[in-house]
C-alpha positions, 0 to 999 in steps of 0.5 A: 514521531517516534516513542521518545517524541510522543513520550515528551509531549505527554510529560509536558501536557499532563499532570503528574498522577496521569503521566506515568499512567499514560506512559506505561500504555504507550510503552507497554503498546508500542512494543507489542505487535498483538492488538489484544495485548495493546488493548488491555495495555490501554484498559489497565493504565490509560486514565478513563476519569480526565475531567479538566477540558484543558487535558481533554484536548491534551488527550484528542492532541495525543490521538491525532499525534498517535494517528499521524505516527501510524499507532492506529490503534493506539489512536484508535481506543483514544478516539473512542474514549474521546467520544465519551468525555468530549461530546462536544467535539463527536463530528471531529471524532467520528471523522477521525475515527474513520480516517484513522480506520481507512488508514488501516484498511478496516475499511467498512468501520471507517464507512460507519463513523464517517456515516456518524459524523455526516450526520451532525455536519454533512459539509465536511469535504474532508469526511466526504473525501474518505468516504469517497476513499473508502467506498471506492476501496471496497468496490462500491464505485458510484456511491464514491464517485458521488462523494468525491463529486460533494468535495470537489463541489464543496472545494474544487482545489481538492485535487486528491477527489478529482484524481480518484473520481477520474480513476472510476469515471469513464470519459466518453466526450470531450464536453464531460463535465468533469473534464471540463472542470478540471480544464477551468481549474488549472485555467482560474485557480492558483494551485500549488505545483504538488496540486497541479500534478495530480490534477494533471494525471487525472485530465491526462487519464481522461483524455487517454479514455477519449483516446487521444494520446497525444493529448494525454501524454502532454498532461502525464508528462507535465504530472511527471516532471512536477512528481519528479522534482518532489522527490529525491532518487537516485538509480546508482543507490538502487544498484549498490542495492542490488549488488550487496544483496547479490553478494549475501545471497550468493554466498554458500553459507547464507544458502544453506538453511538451518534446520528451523521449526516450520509454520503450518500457515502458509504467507503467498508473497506476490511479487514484481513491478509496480502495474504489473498485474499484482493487485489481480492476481492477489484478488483471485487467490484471495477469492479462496475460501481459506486465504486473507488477503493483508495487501501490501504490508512492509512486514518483511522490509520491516523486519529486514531492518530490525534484526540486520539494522546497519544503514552502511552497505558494507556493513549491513553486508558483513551482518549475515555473515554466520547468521545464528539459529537463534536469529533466524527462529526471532525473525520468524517469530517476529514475522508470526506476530506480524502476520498473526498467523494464529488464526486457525480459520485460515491456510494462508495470508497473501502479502503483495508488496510488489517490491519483495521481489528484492528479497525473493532469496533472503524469504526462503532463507528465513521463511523457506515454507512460504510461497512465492509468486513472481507476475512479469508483464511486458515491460512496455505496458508496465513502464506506461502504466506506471507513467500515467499513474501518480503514486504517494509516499517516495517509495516509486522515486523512480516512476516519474522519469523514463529514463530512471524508470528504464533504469529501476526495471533493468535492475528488477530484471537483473534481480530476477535472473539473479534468483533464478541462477541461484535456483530459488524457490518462486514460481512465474506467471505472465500477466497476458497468460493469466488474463486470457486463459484464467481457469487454466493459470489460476489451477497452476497457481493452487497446485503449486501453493498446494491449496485445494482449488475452489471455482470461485476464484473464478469470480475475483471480481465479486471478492469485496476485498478492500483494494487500495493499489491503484488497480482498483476499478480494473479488479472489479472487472470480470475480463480486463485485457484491453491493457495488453499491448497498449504501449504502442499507440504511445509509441511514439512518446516513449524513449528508446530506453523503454521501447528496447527492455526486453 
């Protein structure tokens, strides 16, 4: 929901002396990036007084609302206010609360309300769930695996637990118990078809453990096609994309950066294909005493979107034309905020939304002081890796079809030349060199961030990070390079427009 539908149902719920006290809050929050500033936004208007439990329900409706519009934080100081005058609903909260938290990946806060509210009803599958999410995020692997186990068991049509229990589980027979289970669910259990998609990837990976693609490559198969059909794409969009972004880029005008005031702190955007080892290399730079790791925001599509917001191509195209300095330093400042690089404890932040590899030109055009790593990988291994996942949201509408996948990664390729022919700013690592030869990559990748190298970047594995891609359990690995050259023994399950990418 956006700022005028919140807006409508506060003056429809309220009473007329707290309406305009609540929507001075959200007005005030919503247009404010610091989380300080929203904080005393909530603290100087939102009233701490409400009595009448009709309006307290109002005010847990707007939480939930603030919650599902992704206002974490927002949401956030309601629900601790809710634990204060809604005693009666604590377990609710505190569930919220911690779901709210893994959203935003304050990972180890979500673990201690969710903890709080197991305590008053320990057969929730729901906060069983996020623990099991939450837990598995920070790399504590059999303490998620057993809380998936508690809501499968509680409700075995829970198919998100019995997908992320498989990405942690190894299968060793074909009489695991778990396999076994998800074979009699599909068999006795009438599922949706979003259902069964899922828990076909997930039997799928099993059987990929037991090593018998022909089997797993049945079940990703049937996964695909029923991801597929939830989501609407379309390749020849993906391509007008990439041409109009060529065409901005590649002019001598937009080339040209203006003399801008340069930010100390550093932003690291990883870049490149989904499964293309982004997640690992993002785990060993932030190893690093002195570099944060946010994950994969969308600070820069976002702000793409907010200063050049034409949905149009020809015109969001023209937009660029004679960008002023006075745009250029909003952006960035808009970017600072997003970022909050005012930390002084820190040298840089790393940002590994894989899919800013589309704009490798326009980030040194308005950040030319930030660093940019591209990681290629055989495109063979990452098309499987990337069918044997199942992804969420519609951001990955191309993953779910080989011949679009085939499709979408000719486009990356073509995007990536482009950047090279206009000699931009990235440096390039391959995924197979990084895995086999660590120490002498991870040295390359410091001297061109020009950050001090630390030894413990060596030992990624140990970083406690809150990982939320689907790379999850590799991470935590100290040497994963079974994955190299994997495709083959599906070789024969690939089409040709995934065998000949070069």
């Amino acid at each position: 929901m956006n700022f005028k539908e919140i807006s409508y149902f506060v003056s429809k719920n309220f009473n007329k002396t707290n309406v305009n006290k609540i929507l001075d809050f959200l007005y005030s929050s919503f247009f404010s990036e610091k989380i300080y500033k929203k904080y005393i936004a909530f603290k100087q208007n939102f009233p701490n007084n409400i009595t009448d439990e009709q309006e307290i329900k109002h005010v847990y409706a707007l939480a939930l609302l603030l919650a599902n519009s992704r206002k974490a934080y927002e949401a956030h100081f309601l629900f601790k206010l809710l634990l204060r005058i809604f005693p009666k609903a604590s377990s609710e909260i505190y569930y919220n609360l911690g779901k709210n938290l893994n959203l935003i990946f304050k990972t180890k806060l979500a673990i201690f309300y969710l903890e709080q509210s197991l305590k008053i009803n320990n057969k929730n599958f729901f906060v069983n769930y996020e623990l099991g999410l939450a837990n598995q995020r920070i790399g504590n692997i059999d303490l998620s695996k057993k809380y998936f186990k508690i809501t499968f068991e509680i409700e075995p049509r829970f198919v998100e637990a019995h997908r992320l229990y498989s990405l942690s589980h190894k299968y060793t027979n074909k009489n695991d118990d778990h396999l076994k289970l998800m074979l009699e669910i599909l068999k006795n259990i009438n599922l949706k078809d979003s259902q069964k998609s899922q828990l076909f990837f997930a039997i799928g990976k099993a059987y990929d453990d037991l090593n018998v693609p022909s089997e797993a490559f049945v079940y990703y198969e049937k996964g695909n096609n029923l991801r597929r059909k939830e989501l609407n794409y379309s390749g020849k969009i993906n391509k007008l994309q990439f041409e109009c972004i060529k065409k901005i880029t590649s002019k001598p005008e937009f080339r040209n950066a203006k003399q801008i005031k340069e930010i100390n702190e550093k932003i690291i955007f990883i870049v490149g294909m989904p499964r293309s080892g982004t997640t690992l290399l993002e785990q060993i730079i932030s190893s690093h005493s002195k570099i944060l790791s946010l994950g994969e925001p969308l600070h820069f599509p976002s702000a793409i979107k907010k200063f050049f917001p034409e949905k149009d191509l020809n015109l969001f195209e023209e937009s660029f034309d004679k960008v002023s300095k006075k745009t250029i330093q909003n952006f960035r400042d808009y970017l600072k905020e997003k970022y909050n690089l005012d930390n002084k404890n820190i040298l840089a932040v790393t940002d590994k939304l894989p899919f800013n590899f589309k704009f490798i030109g326009m980030i040194n055009f308005f950040i030319p002081e930030a660093k940019i790593i591209h990681i290629k990988r055989s495109p063979q291994d990452t098309c499987l890796s990337i069918l044997k996942n199942y992804f969420q949201g519609n951001m990955l509408g191309f993953a779910f079809n080989q011949d679009e996948l085939a499709g979408y990664y000719q486009t990356y390729l073509d995007f990536m030349q482009h950047w090279r022919d206009l000699n931009s700013d990235f440096f390039e690592i391959e995924y197979e060199n990084l895995v086999s030869d660590l120490e002498t990559q991870s040295r390359n990748i410091f001297d061109y961030l020009q950050i001090p190298y630390e030894q413990d970047v060596l030992k990624f594995y140990e970083n406690s990070n809150t990982v939320s891609s689907l790379s999850l359990t590799q991470v935590r690995q100290k040497n994963y390079t079974t994955s190299i050259q994997s495709w083959k023994k599906y070789k024969n399950y690939l089409t040709d427009s995934i065998i000949n990418l070069k």
